[in-house]
C-alpha positions as CSV (number, residue, x, y, z in Angstrom):
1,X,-41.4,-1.4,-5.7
2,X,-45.1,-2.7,-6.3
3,X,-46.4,-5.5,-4.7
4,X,-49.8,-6.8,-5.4
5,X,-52.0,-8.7,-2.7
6,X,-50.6,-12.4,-2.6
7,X,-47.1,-10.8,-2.8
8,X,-47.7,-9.2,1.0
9,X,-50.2,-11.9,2.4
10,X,-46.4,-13.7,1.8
11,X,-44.8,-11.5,4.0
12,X,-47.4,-11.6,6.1
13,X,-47.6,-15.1,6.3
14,X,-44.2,-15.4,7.0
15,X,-41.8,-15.1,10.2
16,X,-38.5,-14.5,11.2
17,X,-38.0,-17.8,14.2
18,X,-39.7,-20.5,12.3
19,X,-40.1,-21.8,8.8
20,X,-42.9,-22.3,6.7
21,X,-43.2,-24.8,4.0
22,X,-44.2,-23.7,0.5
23,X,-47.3,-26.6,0.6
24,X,-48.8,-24.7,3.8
25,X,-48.6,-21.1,1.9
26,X,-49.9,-22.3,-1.2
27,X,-53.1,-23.7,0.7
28,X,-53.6,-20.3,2.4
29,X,-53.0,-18.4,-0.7
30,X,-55.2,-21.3,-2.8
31,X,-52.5,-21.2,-5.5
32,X,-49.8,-23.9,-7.1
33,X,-45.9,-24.3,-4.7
34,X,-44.9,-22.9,-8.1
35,X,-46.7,-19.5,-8.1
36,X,-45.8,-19.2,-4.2
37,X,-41.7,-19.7,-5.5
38,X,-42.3,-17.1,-8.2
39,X,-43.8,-14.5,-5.7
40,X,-41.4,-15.3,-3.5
41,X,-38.5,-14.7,-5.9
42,X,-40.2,-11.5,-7.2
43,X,-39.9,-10.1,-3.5
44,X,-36.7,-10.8,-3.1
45,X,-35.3,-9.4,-6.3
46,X,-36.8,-5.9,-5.0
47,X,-35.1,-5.9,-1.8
48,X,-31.7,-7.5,-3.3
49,X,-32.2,-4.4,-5.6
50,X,-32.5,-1.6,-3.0
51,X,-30.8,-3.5,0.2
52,X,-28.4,-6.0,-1.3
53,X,-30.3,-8.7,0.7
54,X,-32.6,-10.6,0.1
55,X,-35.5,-10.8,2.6
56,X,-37.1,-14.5,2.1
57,X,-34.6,-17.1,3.0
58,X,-35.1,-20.7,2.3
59,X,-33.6,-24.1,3.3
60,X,-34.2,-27.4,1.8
61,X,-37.2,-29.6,3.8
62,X,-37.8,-26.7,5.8
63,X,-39.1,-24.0,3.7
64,X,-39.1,-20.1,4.1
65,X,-38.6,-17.5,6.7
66,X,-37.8,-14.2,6.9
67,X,-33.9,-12.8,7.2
68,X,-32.9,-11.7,10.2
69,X,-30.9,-9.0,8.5
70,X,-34.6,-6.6,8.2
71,X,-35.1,-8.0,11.9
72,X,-35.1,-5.0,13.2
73,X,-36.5,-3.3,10.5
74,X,-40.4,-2.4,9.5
75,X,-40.2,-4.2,6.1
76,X,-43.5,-2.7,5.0
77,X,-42.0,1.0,5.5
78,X,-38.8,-0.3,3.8
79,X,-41.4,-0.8,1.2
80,X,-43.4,2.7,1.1
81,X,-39.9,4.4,1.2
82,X,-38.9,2.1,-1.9
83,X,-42.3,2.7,-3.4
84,X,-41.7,6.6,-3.2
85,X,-38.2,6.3,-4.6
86,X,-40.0,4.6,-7.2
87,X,-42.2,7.2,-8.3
88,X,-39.4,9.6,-8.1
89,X,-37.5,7.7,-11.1
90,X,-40.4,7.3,-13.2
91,X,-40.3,11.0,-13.1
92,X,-36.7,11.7,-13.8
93,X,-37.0,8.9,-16.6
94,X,-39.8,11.2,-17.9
95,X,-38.0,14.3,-18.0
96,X,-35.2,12.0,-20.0
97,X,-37.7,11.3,-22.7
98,X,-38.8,15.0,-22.9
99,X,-35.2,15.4,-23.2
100,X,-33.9,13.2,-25.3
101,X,-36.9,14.5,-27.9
102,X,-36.4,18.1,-27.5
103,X,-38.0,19.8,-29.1
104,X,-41.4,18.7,-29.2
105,X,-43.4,15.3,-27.5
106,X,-46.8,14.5,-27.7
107,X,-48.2,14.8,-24.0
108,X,-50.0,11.6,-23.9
109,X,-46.5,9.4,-25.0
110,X,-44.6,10.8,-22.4
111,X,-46.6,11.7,-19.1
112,X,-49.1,8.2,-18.8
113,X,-51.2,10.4,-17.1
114,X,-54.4,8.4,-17.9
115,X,-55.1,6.7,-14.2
116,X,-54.3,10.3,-12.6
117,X,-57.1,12.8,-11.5
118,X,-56.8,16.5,-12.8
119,X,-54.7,17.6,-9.7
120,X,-52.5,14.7,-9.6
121,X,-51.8,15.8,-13.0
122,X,-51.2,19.4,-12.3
123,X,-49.0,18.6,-9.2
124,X,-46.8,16.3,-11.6
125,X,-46.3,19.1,-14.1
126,X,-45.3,21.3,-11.7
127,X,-42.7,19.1,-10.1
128,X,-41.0,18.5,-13.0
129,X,-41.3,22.4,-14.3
130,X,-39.6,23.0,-10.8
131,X,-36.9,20.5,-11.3
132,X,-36.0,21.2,-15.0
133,X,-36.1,25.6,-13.9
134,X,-33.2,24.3,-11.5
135,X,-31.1,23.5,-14.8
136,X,-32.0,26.6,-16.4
137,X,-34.6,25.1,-18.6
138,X,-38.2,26.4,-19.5
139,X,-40.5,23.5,-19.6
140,X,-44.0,24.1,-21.0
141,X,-47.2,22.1,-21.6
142,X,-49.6,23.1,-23.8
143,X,-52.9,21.1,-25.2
144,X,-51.0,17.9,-26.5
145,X,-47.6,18.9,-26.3
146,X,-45.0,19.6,-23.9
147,X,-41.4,20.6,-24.5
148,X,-38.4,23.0,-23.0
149,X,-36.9,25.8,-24.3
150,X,-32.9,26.1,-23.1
151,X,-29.4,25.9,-24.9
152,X,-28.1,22.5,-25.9
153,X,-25.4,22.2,-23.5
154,X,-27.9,22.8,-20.6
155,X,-30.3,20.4,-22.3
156,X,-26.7,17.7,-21.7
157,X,-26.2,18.8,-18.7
158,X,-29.9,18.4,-17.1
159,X,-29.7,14.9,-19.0
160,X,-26.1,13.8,-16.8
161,X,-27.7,15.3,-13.8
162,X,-31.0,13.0,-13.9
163,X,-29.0,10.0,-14.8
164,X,-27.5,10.4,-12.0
165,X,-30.7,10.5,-9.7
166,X,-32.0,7.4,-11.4
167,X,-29.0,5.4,-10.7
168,X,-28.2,6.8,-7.3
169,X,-28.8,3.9,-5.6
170,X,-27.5,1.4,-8.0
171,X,-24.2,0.8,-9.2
172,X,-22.1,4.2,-10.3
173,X,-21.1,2.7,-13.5
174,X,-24.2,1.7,-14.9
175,X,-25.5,3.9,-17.3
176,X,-29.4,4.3,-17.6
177,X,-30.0,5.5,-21.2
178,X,-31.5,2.4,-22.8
179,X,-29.3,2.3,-25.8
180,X,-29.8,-0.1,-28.7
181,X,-27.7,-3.1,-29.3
182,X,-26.0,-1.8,-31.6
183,X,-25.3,1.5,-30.7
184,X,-24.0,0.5,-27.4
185,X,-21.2,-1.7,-28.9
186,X,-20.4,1.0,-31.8
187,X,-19.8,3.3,-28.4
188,X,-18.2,0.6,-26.5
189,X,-15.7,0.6,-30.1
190,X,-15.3,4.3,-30.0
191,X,-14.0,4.0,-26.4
192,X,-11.5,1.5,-27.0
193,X,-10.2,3.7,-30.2
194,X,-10.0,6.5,-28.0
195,X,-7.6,4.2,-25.3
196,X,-5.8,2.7,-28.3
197,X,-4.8,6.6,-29.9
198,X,-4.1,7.6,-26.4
199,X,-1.7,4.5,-25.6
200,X,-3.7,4.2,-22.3
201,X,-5.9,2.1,-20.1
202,X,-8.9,4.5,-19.0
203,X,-9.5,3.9,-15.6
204,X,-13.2,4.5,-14.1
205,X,-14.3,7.0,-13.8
206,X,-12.7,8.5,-16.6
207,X,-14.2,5.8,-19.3
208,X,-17.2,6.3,-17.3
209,X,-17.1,10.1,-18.3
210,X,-16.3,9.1,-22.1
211,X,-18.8,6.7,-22.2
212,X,-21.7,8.7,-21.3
213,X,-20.7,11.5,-23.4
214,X,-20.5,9.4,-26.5
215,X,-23.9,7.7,-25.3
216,X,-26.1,11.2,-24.6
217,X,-24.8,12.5,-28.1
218,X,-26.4,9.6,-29.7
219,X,-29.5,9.7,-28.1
220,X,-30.3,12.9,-28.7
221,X,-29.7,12.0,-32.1
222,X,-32.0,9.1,-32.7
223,X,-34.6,10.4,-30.8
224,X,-34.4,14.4,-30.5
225,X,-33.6,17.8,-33.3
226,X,-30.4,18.9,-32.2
227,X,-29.2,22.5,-33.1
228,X,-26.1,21.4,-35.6
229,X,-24.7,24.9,-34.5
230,X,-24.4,25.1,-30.3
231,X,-22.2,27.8,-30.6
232,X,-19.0,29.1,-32.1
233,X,-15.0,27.9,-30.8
234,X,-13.9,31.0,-29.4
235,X,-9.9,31.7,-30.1
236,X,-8.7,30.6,-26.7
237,X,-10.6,27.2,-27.0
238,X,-8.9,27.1,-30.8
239,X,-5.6,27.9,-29.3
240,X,-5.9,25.3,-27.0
241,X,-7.0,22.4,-29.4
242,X,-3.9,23.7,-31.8
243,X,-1.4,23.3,-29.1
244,X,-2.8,19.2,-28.0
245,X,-3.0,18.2,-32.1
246,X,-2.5,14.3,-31.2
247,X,-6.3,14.9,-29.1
248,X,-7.6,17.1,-31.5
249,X,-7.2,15.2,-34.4
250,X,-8.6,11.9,-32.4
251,X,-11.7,14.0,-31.4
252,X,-12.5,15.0,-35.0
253,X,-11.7,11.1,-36.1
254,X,-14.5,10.4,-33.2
255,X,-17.0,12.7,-34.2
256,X,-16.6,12.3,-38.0
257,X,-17.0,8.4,-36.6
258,X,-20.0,9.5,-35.2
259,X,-21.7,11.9,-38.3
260,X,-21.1,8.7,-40.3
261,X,-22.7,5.7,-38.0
262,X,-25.8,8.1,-37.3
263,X,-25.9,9.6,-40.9
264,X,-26.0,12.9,-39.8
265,X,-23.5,15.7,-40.0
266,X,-22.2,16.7,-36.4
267,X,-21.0,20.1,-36.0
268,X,-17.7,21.3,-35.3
269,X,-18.3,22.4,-31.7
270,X,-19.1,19.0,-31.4
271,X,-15.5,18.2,-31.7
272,X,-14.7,21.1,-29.4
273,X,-16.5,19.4,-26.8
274,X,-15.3,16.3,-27.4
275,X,-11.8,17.2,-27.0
276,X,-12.7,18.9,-23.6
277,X,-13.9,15.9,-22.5
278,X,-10.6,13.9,-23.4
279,X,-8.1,16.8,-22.6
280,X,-9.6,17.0,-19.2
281,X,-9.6,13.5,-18.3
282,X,-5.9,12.9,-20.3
283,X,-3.8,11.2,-17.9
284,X,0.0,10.3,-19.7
285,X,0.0,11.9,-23.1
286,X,-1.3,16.0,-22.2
287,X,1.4,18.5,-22.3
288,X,2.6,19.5,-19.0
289,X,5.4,21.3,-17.9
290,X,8.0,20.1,-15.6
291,X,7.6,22.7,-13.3
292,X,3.7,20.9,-12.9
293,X,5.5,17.7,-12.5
294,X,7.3,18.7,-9.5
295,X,4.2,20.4,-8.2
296,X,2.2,17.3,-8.4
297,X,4.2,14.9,-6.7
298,X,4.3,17.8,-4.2
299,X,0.7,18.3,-3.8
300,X,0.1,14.5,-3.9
301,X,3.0,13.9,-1.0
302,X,0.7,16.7,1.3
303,X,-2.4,15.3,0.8
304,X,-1.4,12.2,1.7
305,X,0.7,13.6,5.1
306,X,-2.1,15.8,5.7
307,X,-4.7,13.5,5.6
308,X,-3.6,10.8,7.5
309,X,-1.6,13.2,9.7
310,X,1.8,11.3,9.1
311,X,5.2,12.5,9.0
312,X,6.0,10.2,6.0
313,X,4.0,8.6,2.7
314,X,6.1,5.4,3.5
315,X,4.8,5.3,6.8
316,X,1.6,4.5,5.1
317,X,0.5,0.7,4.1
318,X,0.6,0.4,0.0
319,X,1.0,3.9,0.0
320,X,2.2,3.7,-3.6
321,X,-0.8,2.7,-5.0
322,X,-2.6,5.8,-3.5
323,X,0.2,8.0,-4.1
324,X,0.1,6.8,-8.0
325,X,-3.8,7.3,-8.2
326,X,-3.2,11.0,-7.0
327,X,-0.8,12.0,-8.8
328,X,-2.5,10.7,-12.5
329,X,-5.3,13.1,-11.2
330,X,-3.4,16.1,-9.9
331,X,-1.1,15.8,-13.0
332,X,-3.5,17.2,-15.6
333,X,-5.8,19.0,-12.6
334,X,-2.9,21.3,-13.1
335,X,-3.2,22.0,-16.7
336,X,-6.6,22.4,-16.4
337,X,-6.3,25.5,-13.3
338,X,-3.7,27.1,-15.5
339,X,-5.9,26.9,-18.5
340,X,-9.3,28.0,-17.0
341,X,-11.1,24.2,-17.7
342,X,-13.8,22.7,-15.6
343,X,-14.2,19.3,-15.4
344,X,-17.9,17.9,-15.1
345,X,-18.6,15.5,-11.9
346,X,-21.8,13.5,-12.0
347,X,-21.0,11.7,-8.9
348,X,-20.2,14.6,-7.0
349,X,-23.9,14.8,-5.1
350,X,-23.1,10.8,-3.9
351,X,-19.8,11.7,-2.8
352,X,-20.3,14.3,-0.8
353,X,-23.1,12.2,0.9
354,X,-21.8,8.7,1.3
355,X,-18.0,9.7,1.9
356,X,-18.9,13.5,4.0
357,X,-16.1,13.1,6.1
358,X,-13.3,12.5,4.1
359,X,-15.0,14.9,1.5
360,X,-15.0,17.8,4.4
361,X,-11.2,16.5,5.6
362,X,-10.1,17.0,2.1
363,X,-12.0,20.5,1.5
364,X,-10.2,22.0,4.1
365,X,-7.0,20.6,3.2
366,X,-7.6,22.1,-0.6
367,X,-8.3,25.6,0.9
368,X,-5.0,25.7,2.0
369,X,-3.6,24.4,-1.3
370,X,-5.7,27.1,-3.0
371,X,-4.5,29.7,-1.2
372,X,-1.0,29.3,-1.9
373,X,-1.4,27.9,-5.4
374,X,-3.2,31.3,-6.0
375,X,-4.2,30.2,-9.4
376,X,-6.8,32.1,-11.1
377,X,-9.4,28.9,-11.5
378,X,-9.3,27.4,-8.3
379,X,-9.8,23.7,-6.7
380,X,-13.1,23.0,-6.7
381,X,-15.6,20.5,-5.6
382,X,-15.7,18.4,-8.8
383,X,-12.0,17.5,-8.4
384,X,-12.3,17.4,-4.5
385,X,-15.2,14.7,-5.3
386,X,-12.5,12.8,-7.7
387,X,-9.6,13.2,-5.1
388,X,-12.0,11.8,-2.4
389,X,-12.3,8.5,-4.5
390,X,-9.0,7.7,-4.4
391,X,-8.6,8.2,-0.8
392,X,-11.6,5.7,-0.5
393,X,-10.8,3.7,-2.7
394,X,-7.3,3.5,-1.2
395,X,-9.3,2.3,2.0
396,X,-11.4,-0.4,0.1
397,X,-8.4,-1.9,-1.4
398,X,-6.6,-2.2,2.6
399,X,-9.7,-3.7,3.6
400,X,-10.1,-6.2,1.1
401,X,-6.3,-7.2,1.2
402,X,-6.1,-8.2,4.5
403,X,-2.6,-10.5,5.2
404,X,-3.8,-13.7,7.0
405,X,-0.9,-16.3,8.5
406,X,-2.9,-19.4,8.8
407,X,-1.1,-21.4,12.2
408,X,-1.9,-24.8,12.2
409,X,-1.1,-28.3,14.2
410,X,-2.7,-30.7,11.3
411,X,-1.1,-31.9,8.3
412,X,-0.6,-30.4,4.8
413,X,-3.7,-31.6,3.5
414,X,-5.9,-30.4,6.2
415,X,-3.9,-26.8,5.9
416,X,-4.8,-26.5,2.3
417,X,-8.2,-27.7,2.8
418,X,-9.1,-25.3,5.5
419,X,-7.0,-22.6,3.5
420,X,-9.2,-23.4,0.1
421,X,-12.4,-22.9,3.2
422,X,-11.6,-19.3,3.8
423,X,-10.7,-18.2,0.3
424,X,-14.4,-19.4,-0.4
425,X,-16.1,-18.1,2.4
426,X,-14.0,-14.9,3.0
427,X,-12.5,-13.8,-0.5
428,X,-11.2,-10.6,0.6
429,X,-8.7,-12.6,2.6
430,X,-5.3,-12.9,1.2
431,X,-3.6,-15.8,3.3
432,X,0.1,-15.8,2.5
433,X,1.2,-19.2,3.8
434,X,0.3,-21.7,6.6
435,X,3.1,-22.3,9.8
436,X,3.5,-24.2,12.8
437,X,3.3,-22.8,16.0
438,X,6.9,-23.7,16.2
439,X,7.9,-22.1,12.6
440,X,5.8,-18.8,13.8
441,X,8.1,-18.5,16.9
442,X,10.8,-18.4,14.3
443,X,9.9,-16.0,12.0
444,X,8.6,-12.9,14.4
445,X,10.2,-10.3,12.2
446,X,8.9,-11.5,9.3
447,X,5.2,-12.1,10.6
448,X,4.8,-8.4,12.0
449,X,6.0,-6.5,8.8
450,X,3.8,-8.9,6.5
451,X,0.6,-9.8,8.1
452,X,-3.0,-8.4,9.6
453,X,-4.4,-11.4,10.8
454,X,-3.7,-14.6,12.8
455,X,-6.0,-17.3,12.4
456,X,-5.2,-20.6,14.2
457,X,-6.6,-24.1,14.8
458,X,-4.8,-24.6,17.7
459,X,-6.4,-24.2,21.5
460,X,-3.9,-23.5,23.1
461,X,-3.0,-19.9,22.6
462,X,0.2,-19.2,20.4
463,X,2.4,-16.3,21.6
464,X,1.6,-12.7,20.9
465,X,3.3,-11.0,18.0
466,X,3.1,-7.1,18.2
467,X,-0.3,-5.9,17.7
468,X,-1.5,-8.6,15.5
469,X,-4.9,-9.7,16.2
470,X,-5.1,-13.8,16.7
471,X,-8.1,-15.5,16.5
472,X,-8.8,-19.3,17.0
473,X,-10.6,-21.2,14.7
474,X,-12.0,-24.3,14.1
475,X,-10.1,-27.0,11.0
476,X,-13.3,-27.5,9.3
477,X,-13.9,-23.6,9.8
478,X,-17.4,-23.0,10.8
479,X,-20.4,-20.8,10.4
480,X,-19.6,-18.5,13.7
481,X,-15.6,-18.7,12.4
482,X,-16.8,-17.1,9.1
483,X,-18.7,-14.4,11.5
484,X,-16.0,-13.8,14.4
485,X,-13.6,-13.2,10.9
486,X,-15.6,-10.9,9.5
487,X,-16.3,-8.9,12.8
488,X,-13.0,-8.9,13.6
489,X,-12.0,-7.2,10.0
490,X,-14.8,-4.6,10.1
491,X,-14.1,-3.6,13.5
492,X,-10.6,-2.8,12.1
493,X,-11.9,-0.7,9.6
494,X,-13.7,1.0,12.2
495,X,-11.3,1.8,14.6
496,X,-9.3,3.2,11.8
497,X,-11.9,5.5,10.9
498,X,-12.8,6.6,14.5
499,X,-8.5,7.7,15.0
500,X,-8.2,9.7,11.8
501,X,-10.8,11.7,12.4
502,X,-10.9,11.9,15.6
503,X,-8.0,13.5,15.0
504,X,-8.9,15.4,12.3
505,X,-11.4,16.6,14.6
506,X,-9.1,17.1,17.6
């Protein structure tokens, strides 16, 4: 992120104890209120974008101050580190136009290498040569041109990887290929085609998967020369496209969907990899044999017991949903060990850095499942990275579901109020009814098998119910309620990570 002169005489202007009125910056800056509000919203939109937060506050009368969230933070290194980041993704988003135009690209329309000296320029040629070799892909520059030399499928497969890197620290499902208008919502039509042959809803990241594939075909299209003959279908992979007609036929109906929106005649492989990408991702509708059946829910009931280190799934809070996620995976994971097919993971790099533990807990649980499996294609790290989704997103969905018992001395209308409070100010609450003290005495039994949380407007303190945490707050609910809520439901996510792997550990 880029800011220019004014934009850090802000920041520098600014503090994080008092605030300071827009009138008293635009004097020091000698500019409108207006201009300082823009900068000031410009600044913020680049640290909402890489933080989530903004880091200019503001309160009516008062002004602006800085957030005590970067209060321990050196905001101008936040910045260099963004600004770095920054020059890393105009890179990759180079290498996607080299890409995307393969074969040839004039040197000045894709570098912008004007303001650069002669080295500068060397060093950023050799960067990307060094990036693009890791691919298997030759990238030259010579007098006004540069281009690679490689095989179309790594030419896709470089492209996924550096969308990836672009959108790392964005959201997963966002996918940076600048499509037009129109091709975006003939993709986003193809999709829903593809769910309505199939009779299923794909979940992400399986319309993730089918959405960038569709999108990368049709920007090498518009914009490159791709080679209408990758390579030839081999009778194994023609064997297998015989045997699975329904996704056959729907991934010719695609593709010839395709040759006829782009006017251009697609070649057959392009079918081939189309149906790879559906048969690997086919959740209801594959053939699978009942002996794979059995195994899955097998395999599915272990993972769970091993992970968590239970002696049974229904031990385990909403363990169906978890145990239904798994086994949709596992399901066709079989299939594909037994028939030698990979499945591409883009996300796999992310994974294995923001969830490493539960990545490594699961690795190690695989090995074992490997080993007496003893297929020929083995487990690996691609579906390891799409098994450790489900495990987190298993822990997301706990955490945001938390049962609240609101116990309160007021009337109904003051219960509903301060009920319609916490919905707004803590959504990931789910508050399944409001008791007196003397109706909570009542219902115990009911109260410990139904509910995380105990909130309560009453001081004096209402008696213990197993383990359940009870916290009192105030009717009108406050500011420091809204804080001692959500401390109290993230140290409960904490503590549950800490025990399961400290006794994975152990």
């Amino acid at each position: 992120m880029f800011l220019n002169t004014n934009e850090r005489q802000v920041m520098g202007l600014l503090n994080f104890e008092n605030y300071v009125a827009a009138i008293a910056l635009a004097k020091q800056l000698l500019v409108s209120d207006k201009t300082i509000r823009r900068i000031i919203i410009k600044i913020n939109e680049g640290y909402l974008e890489y933080h989530g937060k903004p880091l200019i506050i503001s309160q009516a009368g008062k002004g602006f101050k800085l957030s005590d969230y970067y209060k321990d933070k050196d905001i101008y290194k936040e910045l260099e580190h963004n600004e770095h980041e920054d020059n890393d993704n105009d890179l990759f988003r180079i290498m996607l136009t080299i890409l995307f135009s393969h074969p040839y690209k004039r040197r000045d329309d894709v570098l912008e290498t004007d303001y650069l000296s002669a080295s500068a320029k060397t060093n950023k040629l050799k960067k990307i040569k060094e990036i693009f070799k890791k691919d298997e892909l030759l990238f030259k520059a010579e007098q006004h041109y540069v281009w690679i030399e490689g095989e179309e499928p790594r030419i896709r497969k470089a492209i996924n990887n550096l969308i990836m890197l672009i959108n790392k620290n964005k959201s997963i499902h966002k996918i940076g290929l600048r499509l037009f208008s129109g091709d975006s919502k003939f993709i986003d039509h193809q999709v829903e085609l593809i769910e309505e042959q199939m009779e299923q809803y794909l979940n992400y990241p399986y319309d993730w998967m089918v959405k960038l594939h569709l999108s990368v075909l049709v920007k090498r299209v518009r914009e490159g020369n791709i080679k209408r003959s990758i390579s030839k279908i081999d009778d194994r992979e023609r064997e297998i496209m015989l045997k699975n007609k329904h996704l056959s036929s729907l991934s010719v109906k695609i593709t010839d969907n395709l040759s006829h929106y782009l006017n251009f005649s697609l070649d057959e492989v392009e079918k081939l990899l189309l149906f790879q990408t559906l048969y690997a991702i086919n959740l209801s509708r594959q053939e699978s044999l009942k002996i794979d059946e059995q195994l899955a829910d097998e395999l599915t009931k272990n993972l769970i017991l091993d992970f968590f280190e239970i002696s049974e799934v229904t031990s385990l809070k909403f363990s169906h949903r978890l145990r239904e996620d798994l086994y949709h995976h596992i399901l066709p994971m079989l299939s594909r060990l037994r028939l030698g097919i990979h499945i591409e993971n883009n996300l796999l790099d992310e994974v294995k850095l923001k969830y490493n533990k539960s990545f490594e807990k699961i690795s190690k649980i695989i090995a074992s499942i490997n080993h007496e499996l003893a297929f020929e294609t083995e487990i690996d790290e691609s579906e390891i990275g799409y098994i450790t989704l489900y495990f987190e997103k298993y822990y997301l969905e706990i955490k945001t579901n938390k049962r609240v018992l609101l116990v309160c001395s007021t009337g109904i209308g003051t219960s509903e109020l301060l009920k319609v409070r916490i919905q707004q100010k803590v959504p990931n609450l789910n508050i399944i009814g409001t008791m007196s003290n003397r109706q909570a005495k009542k219902n115990q039994d009911y109260i410990a098998g139904n509910t995380d949380l105990i909130l309560t407007t009453i001081d004096k303190p209402i008696e213990a119910i197993g383990n359940i945490p009870i916290m009192i707050i105030n009717p009108l609910l406050t500011e420091n309620d809204v804080q001692k809520i959500n401390y109290i439901l993230e140290k409960g996510r904490e503590k549950n990570d800490r025990n399961r792997f400290e006794k994975s550990s152990s």
